[in-house]
Backbone as CSV, one residue per row, in Angstrom:
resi,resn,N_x,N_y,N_z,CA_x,CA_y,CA_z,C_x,C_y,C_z
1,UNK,-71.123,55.108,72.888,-71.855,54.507,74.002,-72.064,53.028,73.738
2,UNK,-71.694,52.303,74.939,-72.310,50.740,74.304,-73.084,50.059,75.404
3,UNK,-74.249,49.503,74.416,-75.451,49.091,75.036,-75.660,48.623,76.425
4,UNK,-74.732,47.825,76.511,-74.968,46.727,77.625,-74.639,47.434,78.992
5,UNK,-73.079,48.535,78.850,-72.390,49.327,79.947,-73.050,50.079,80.293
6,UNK,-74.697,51.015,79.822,-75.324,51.949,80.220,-76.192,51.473,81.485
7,UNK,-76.759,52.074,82.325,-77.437,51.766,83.193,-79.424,52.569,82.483
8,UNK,-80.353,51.948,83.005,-81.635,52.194,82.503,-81.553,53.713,82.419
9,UNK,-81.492,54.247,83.442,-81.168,56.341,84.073,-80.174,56.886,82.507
10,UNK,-79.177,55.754,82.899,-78.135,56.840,81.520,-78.991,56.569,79.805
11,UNK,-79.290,55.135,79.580,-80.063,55.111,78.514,-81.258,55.463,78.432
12,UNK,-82.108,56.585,79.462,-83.369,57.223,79.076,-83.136,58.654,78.661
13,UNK,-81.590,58.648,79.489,-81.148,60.356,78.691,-81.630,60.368,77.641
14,UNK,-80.629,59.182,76.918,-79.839,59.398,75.130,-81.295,59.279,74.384
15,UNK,-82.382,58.795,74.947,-83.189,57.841,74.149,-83.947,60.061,73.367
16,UNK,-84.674,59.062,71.860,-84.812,60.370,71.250,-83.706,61.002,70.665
17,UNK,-82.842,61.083,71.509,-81.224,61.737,70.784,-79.878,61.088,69.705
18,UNK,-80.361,59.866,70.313,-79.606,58.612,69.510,-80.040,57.930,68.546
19,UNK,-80.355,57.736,67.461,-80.864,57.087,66.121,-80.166,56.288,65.243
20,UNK,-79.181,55.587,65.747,-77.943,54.876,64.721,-77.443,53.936,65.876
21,UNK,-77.341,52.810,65.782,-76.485,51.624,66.361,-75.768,50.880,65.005
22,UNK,-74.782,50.201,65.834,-73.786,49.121,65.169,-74.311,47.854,66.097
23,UNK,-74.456,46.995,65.381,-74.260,45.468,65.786,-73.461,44.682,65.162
24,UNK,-71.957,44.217,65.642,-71.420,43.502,65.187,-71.922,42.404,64.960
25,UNK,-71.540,41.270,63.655,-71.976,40.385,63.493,-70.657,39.242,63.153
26,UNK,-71.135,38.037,63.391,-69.202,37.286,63.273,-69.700,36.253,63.217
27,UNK,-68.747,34.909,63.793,-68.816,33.759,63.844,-68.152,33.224,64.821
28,UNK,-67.942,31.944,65.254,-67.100,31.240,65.609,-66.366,29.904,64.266
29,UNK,-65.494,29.918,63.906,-65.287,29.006,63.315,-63.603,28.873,62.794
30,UNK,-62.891,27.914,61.813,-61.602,27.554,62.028,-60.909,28.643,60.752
31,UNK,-59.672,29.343,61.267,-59.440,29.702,60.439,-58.600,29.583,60.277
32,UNK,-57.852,28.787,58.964,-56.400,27.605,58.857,-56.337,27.035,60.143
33,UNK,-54.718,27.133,60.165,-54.318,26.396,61.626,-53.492,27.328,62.849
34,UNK,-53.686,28.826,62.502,-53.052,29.890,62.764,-53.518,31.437,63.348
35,UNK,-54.925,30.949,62.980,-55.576,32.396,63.147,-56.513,31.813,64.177
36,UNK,-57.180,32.402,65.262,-57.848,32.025,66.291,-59.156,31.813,65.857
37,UNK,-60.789,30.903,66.128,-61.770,30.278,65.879,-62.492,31.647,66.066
38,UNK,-62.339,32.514,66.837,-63.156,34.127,67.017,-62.376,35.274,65.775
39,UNK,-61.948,34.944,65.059,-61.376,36.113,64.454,-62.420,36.824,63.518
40,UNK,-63.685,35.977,63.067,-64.964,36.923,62.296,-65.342,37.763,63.593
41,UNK,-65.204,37.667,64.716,-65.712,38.550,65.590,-64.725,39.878,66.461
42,UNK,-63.882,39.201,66.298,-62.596,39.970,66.413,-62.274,41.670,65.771
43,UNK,-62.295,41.388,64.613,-62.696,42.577,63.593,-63.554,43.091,63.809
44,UNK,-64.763,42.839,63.374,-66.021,43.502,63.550,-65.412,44.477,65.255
45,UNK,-65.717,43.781,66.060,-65.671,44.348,67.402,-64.547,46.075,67.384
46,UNK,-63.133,45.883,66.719,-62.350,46.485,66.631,-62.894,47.693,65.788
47,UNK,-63.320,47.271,64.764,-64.004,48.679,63.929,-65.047,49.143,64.613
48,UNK,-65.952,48.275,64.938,-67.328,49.242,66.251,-66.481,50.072,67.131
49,UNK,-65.430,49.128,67.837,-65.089,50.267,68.712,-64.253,51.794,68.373
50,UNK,-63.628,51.231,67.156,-63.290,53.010,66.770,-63.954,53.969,66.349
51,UNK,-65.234,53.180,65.882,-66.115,54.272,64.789,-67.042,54.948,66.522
52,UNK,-67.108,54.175,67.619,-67.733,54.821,68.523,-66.495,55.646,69.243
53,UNK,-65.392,55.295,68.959,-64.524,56.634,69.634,-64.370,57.908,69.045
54,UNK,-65.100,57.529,67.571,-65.475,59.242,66.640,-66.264,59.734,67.280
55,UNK,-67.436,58.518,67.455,-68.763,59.742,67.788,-69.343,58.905,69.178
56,UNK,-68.683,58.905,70.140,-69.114,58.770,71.582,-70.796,58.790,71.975
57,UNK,-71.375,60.433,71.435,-72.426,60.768,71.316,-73.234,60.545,70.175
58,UNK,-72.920,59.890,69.232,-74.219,59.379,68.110,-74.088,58.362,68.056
59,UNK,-73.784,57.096,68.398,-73.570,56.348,67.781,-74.083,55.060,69.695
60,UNK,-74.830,53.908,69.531,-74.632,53.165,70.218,-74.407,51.665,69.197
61,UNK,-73.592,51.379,70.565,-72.864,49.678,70.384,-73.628,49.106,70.855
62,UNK,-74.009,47.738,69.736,-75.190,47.082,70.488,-74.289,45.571,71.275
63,UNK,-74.337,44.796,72.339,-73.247,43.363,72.149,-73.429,42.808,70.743
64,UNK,-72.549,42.031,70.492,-72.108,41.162,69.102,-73.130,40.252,69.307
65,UNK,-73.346,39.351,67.732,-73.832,38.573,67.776,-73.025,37.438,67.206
66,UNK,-72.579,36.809,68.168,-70.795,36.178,67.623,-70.893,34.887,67.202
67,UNK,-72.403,34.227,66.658,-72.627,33.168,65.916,-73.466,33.470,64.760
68,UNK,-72.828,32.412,63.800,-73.157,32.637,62.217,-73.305,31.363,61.723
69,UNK,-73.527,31.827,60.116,-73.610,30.366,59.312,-72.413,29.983,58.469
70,UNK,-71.708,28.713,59.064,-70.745,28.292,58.606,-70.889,27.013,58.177
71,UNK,-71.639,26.863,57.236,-71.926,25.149,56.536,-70.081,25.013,55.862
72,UNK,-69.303,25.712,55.192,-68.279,25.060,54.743,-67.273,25.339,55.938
73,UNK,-67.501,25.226,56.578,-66.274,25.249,57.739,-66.523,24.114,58.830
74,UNK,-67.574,23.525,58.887,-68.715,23.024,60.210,-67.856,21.802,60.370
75,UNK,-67.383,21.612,60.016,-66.599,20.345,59.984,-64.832,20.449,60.435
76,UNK,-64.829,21.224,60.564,-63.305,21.725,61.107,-63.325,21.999,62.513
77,UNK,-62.620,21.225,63.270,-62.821,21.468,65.233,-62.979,22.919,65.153
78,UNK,-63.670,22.981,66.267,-64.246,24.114,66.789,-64.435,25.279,66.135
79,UNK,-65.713,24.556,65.160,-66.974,25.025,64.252,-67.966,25.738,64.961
80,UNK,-68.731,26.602,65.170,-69.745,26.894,65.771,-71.092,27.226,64.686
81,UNK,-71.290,26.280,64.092,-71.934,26.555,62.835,-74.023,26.984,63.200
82,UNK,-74.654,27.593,62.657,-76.066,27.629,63.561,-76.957,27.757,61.801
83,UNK,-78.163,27.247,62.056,-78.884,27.871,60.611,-78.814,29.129,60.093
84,UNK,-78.826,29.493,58.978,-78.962,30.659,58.585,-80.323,31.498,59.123
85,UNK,-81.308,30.605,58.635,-82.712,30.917,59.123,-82.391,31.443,60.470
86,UNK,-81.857,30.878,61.552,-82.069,31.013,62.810,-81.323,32.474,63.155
87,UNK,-80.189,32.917,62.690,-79.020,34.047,62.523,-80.520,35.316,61.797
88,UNK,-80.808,34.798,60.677,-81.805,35.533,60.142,-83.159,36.181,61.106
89,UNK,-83.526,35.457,61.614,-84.799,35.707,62.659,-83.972,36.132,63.993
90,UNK,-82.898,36.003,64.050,-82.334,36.425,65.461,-82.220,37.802,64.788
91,UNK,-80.769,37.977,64.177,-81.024,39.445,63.849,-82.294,40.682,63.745
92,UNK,-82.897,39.608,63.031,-84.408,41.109,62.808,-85.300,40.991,64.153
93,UNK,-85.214,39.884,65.122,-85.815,40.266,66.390,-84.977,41.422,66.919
94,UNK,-83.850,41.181,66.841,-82.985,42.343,68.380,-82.907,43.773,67.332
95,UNK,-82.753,43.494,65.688,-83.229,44.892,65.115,-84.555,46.007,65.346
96,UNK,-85.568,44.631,65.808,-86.973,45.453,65.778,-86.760,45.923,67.345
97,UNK,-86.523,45.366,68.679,-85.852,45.619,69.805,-85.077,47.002,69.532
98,UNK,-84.162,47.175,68.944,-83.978,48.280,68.952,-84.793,49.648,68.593
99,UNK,-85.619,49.003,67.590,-86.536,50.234,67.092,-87.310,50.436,68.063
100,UNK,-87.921,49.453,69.251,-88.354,50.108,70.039,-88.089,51.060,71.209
101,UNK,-86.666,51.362,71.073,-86.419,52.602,71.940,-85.191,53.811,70.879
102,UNK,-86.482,53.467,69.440,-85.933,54.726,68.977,-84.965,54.936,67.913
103,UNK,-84.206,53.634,67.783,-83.273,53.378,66.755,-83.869,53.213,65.427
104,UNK,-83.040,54.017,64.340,-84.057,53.869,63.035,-82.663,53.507,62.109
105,UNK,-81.349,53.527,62.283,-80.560,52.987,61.387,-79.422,51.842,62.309
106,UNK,-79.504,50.982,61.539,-78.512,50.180,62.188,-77.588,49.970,61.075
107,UNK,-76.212,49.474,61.748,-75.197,49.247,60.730,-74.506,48.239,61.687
108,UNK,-74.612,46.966,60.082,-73.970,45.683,60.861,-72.878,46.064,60.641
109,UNK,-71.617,45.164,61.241,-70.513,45.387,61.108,-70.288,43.953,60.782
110,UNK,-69.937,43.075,59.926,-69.863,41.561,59.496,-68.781,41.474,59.233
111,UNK,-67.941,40.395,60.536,-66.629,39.876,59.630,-66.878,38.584,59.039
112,UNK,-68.115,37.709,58.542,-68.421,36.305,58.354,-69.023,36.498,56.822
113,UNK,-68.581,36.090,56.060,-69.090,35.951,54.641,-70.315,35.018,54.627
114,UNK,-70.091,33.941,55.286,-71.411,33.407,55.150,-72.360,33.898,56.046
115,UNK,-72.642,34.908,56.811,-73.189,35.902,57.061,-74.794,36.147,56.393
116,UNK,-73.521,36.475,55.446,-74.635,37.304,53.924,-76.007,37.739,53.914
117,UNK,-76.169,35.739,53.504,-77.385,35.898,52.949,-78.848,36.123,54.074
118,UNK,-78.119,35.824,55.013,-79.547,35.769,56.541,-79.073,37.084,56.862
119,UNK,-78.623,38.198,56.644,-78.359,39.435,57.214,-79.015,40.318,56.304
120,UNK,-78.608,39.858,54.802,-79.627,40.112,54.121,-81.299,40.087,54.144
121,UNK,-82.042,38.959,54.372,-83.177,39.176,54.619,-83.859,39.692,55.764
122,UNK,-82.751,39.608,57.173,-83.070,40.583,58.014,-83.320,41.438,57.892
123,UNK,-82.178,42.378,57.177,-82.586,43.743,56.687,-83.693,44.282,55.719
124,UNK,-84.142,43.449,55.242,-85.383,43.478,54.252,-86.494,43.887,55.659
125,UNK,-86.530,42.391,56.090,-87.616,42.623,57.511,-87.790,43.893,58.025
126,UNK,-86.249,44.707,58.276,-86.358,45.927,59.476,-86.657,47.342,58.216
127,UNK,-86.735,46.438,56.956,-86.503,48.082,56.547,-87.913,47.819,55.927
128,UNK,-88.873,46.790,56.158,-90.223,46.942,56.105,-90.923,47.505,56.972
129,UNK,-90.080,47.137,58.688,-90.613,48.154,59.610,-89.955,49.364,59.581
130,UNK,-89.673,49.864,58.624,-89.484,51.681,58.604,-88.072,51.688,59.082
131,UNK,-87.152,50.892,59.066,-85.601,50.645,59.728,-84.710,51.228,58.468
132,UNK,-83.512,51.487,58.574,-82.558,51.256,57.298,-81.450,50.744,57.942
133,UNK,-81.662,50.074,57.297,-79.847,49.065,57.542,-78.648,48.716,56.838
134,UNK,-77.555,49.267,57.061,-76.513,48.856,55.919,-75.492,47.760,56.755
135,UNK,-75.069,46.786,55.401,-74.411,45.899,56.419,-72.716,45.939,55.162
136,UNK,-71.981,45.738,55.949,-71.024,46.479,56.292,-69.632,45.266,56.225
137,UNK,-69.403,44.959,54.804,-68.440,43.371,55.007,-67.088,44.093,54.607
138,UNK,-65.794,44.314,55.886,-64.771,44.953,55.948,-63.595,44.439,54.715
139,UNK,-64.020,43.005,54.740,-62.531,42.601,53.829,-63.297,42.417,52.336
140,UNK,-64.773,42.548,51.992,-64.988,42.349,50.520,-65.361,44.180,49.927
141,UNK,-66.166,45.341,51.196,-66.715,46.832,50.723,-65.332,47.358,50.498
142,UNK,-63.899,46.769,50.816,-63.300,47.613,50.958,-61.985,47.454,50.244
143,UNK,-62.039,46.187,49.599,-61.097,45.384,48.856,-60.110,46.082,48.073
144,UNK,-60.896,46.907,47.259,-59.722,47.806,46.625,-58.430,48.249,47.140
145,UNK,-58.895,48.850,48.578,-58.276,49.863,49.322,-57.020,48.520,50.234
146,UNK,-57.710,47.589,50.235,-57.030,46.450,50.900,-55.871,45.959,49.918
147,UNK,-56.154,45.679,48.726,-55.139,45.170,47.799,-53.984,46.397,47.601
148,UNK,-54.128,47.661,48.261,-52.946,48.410,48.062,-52.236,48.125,49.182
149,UNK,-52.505,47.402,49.665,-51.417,46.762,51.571,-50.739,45.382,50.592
150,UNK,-52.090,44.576,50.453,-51.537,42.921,50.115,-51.541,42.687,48.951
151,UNK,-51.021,41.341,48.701,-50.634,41.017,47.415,-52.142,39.972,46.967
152,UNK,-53.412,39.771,48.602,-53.787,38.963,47.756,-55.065,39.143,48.889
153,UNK,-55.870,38.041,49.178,-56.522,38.159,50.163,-57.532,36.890,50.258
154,UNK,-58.164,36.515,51.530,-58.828,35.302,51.662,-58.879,34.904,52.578
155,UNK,-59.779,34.140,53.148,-60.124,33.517,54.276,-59.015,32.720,55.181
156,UNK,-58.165,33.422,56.377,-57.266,33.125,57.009,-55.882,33.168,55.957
157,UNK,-56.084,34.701,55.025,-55.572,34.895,54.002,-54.197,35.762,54.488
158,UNK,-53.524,36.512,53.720,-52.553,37.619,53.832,-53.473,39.048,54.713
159,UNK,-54.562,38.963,54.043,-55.535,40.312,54.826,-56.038,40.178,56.461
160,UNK,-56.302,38.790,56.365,-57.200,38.681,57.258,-56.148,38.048,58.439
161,UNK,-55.255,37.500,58.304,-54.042,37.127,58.936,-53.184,38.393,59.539
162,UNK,-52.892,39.498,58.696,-52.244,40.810,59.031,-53.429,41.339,60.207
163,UNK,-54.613,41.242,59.880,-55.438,42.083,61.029,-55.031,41.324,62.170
164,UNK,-55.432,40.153,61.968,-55.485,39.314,63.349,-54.012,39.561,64.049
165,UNK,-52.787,39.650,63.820,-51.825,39.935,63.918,-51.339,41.586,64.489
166,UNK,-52.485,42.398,64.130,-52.827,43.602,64.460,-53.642,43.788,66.132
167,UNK,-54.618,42.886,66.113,-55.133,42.551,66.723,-55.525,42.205,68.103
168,UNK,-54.737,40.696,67.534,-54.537,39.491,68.723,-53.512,38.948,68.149
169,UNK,-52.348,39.303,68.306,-51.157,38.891,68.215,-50.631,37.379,68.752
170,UNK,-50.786,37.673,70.526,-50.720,36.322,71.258,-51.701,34.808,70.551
171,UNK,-52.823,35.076,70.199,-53.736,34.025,69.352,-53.482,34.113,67.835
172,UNK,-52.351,34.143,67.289,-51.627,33.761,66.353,-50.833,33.414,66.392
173,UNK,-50.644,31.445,65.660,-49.267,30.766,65.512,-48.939,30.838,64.299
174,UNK,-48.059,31.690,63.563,-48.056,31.932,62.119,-46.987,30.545,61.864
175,UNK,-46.486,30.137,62.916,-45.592,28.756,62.425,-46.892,28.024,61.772
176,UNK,-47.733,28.003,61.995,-48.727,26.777,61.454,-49.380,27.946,60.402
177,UNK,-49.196,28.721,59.663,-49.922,29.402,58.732,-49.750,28.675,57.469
178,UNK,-50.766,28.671,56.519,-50.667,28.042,55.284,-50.988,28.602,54.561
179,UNK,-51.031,27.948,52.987,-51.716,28.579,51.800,-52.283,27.520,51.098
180,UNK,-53.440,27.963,50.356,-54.533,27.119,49.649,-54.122,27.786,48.190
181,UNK,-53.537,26.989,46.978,-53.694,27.283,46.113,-54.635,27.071,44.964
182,UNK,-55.791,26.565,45.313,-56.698,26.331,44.401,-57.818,27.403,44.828
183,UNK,-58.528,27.747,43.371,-59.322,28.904,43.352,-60.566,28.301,42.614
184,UNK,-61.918,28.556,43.157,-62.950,27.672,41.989,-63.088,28.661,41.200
185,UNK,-63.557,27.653,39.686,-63.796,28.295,38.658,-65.255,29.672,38.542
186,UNK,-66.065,29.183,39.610,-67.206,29.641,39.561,-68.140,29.265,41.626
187,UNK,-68.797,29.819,41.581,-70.138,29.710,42.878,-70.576,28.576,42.374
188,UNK,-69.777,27.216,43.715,-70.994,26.836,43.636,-70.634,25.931,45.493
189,UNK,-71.613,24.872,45.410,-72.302,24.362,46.931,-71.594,23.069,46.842
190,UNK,-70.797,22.106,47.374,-70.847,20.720,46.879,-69.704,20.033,48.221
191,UNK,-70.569,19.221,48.942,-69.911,18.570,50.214,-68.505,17.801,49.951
192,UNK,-68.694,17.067,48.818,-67.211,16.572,48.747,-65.874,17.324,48.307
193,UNK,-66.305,18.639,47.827,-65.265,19.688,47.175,-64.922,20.555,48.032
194,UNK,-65.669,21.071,49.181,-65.354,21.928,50.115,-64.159,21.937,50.793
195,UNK,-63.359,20.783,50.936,-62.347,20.716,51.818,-61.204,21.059,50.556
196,UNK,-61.559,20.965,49.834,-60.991,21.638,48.328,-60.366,23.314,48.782
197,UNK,-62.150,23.114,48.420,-61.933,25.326,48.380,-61.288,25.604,49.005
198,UNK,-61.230,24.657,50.535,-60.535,25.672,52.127,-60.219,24.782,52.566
199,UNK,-59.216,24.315,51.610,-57.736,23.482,51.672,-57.081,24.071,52.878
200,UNK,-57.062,23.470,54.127,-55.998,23.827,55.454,-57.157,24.621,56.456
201,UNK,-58.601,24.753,55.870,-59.111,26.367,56.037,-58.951,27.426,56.467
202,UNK,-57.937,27.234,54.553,-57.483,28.702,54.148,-58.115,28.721,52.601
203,UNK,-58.264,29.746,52.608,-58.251,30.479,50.641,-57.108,31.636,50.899
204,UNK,-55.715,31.856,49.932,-54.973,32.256,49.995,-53.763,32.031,50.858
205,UNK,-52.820,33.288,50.930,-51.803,32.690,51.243,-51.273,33.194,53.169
206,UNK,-51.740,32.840,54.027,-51.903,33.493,55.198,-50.373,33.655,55.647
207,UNK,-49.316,32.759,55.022,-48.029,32.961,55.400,-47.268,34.290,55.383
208,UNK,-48.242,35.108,54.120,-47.624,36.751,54.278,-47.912,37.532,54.918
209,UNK,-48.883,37.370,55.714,-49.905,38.535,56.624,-48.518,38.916,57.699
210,UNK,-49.030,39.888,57.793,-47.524,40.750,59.078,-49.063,41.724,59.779
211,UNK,-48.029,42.265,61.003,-48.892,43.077,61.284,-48.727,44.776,61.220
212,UNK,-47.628,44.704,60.416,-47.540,46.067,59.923,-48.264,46.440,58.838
213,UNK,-49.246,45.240,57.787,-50.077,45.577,56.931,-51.538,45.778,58.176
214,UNK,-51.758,44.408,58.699,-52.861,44.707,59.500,-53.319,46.328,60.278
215,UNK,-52.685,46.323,60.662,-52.613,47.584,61.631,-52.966,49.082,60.021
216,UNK,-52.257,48.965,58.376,-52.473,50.164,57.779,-54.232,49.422,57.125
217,UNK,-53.774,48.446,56.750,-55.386,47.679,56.866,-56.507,48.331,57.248
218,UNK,-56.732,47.906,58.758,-57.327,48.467,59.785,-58.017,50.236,59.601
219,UNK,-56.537,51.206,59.444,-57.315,52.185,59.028,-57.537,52.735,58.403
220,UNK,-57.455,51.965,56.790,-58.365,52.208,55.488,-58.941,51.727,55.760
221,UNK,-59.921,50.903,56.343,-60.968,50.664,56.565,-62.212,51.610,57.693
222,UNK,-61.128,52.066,58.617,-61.997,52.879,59.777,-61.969,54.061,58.855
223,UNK,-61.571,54.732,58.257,-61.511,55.648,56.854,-62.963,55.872,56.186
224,UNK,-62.804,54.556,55.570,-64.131,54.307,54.682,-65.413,54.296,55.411
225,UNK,-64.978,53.251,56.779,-66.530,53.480,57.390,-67.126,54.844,58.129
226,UNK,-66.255,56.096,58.265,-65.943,56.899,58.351,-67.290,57.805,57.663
227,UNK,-66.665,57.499,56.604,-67.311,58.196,55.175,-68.391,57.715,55.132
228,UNK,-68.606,56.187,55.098,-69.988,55.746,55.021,-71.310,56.174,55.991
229,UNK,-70.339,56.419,57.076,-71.468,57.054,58.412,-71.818,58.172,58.108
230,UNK,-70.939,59.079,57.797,-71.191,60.569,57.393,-71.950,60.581,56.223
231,UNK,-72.218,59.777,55.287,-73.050,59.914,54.236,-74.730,59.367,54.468
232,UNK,-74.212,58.466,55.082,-75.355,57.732,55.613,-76.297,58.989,56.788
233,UNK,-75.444,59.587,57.363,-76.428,60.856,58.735,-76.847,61.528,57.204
234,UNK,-76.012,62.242,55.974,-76.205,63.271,55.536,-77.007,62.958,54.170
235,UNK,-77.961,61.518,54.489,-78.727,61.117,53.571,-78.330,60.598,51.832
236,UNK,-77.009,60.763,51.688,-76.011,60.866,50.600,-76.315,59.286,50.325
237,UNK,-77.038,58.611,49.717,-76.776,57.172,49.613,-76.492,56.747,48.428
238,UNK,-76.610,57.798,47.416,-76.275,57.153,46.077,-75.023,57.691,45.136
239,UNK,-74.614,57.350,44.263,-73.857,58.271,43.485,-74.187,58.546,42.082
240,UNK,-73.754,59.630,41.813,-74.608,60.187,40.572,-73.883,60.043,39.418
241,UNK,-74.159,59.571,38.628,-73.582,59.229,36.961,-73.852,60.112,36.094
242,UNK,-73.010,60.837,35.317,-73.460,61.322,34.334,-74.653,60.788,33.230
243,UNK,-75.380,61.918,32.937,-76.696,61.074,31.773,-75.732,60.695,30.600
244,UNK,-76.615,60.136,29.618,-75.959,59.987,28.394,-76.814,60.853,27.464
């Protein structure tokens, strides 16, 4: 079911019966010179919509929230960069919005790494009001499963290039695809090095992405989130280690 397409009559049915939404979360911003300025939102959107063609009936789609924090990109045409703070307090308003008709788990769906850290303290917020929230980053929860497609992966990378290619085919010029071969040594913040990190803005090599990886991509990932939903209804949140 998704939020916006219901009418008040059809969403007083579900209400009580429904306890789990997705809110995609994304960006606008540049990715190399090849992959379209919506592609953090792109994804996200694509996995909401399959995980609601599992479960039609449990599951509502909330609209995206298709701006993020992009301080190392903000500078590349058509940036849509916003505070973190502001992404942060937006999220946990329309989270607590939801709790008021009933929703007690949400699951972001984030294609924006810089995302993170304001999605993070959102979720702190909602899970002080009695919320649980898991947030949900497709190309880093799932990486393993991703490196058995590609040889590599990164921002307007081989991974993220194959989806988009999966995707939105027509809004990919892979003639202009590049690769960034420098990798930092370590985390860190620094204005004059940034155009460094995301040399072309790219990290990796986006010239290999096809969309015959995108597309097996895609559903090792609807796979996993799969699993994660089903563990998540069946309270399963941890895994158990042998004692010593």
């Amino acid at each position: 079911m998704y939020w916006e397409r219901m009418t008040t009559r059809q969403f007083e049915a579900v209400m009580g019966k429904v306890s789990t939404a997705i809110l995609p979360t994304g960006t606008v911003e540049a990715h190399g010179f090849h992959c379209p300025l919506g592609t953090d939102n792109i994804a996200p959107a694509e996995l909401a919509r399959r995980l609601e063609q599992r479960h039609p009936d449990e599951l509502l789609v909330a609209p995206a929230v298709p701006f993020g924090h992009s301080w190392d990109l903000e500078e590349w045409p058509g940036t849509l960069s916003i505070p973190a703070a502001a992404l942060e307090n937006y999220v946990a308003e329309v989270g607590l919005a939801m709790g008021r008709w009933g929703i007690r788990q949400i699951i972001l769906v984030n294609g924006h790494g810089g995302n993170n850290g304001a999605l993070g303290h959102a979720a702190e917020r909602l899970a002080d009001a009695g919320m649980r929230v898991v947030i949900s980053n497709w190309w880093l929860d799932y990486a393993q499963d991703i490196l058995t497609v590609t040889t590599g992966q990164g921002h307007a990378g081989e991974d993220e290039t194959s989806v988009m290619l999966a995707l939105a085919a027509d809004a990919v010029e892979m003639v202009h695809a590049g690769v960034n071969p420098y990798r930092p040594k370590f985390r860190f913040k620094d204005q004059a090095a940034r155009k460094t990190v995301l040399r072309h803005a790219v990290t990796g090599d986006g010239r290999q992405g096809t969309r015959e990886k995108g597309e097996r991509i895609l559903d090792l990932v609807e796979a996993r989130l799969e699993q994660m939903l089903q563990d998540l209804w069946a309270d399963q949140l941890f895994h158990e280690t042998p004692s010593r």
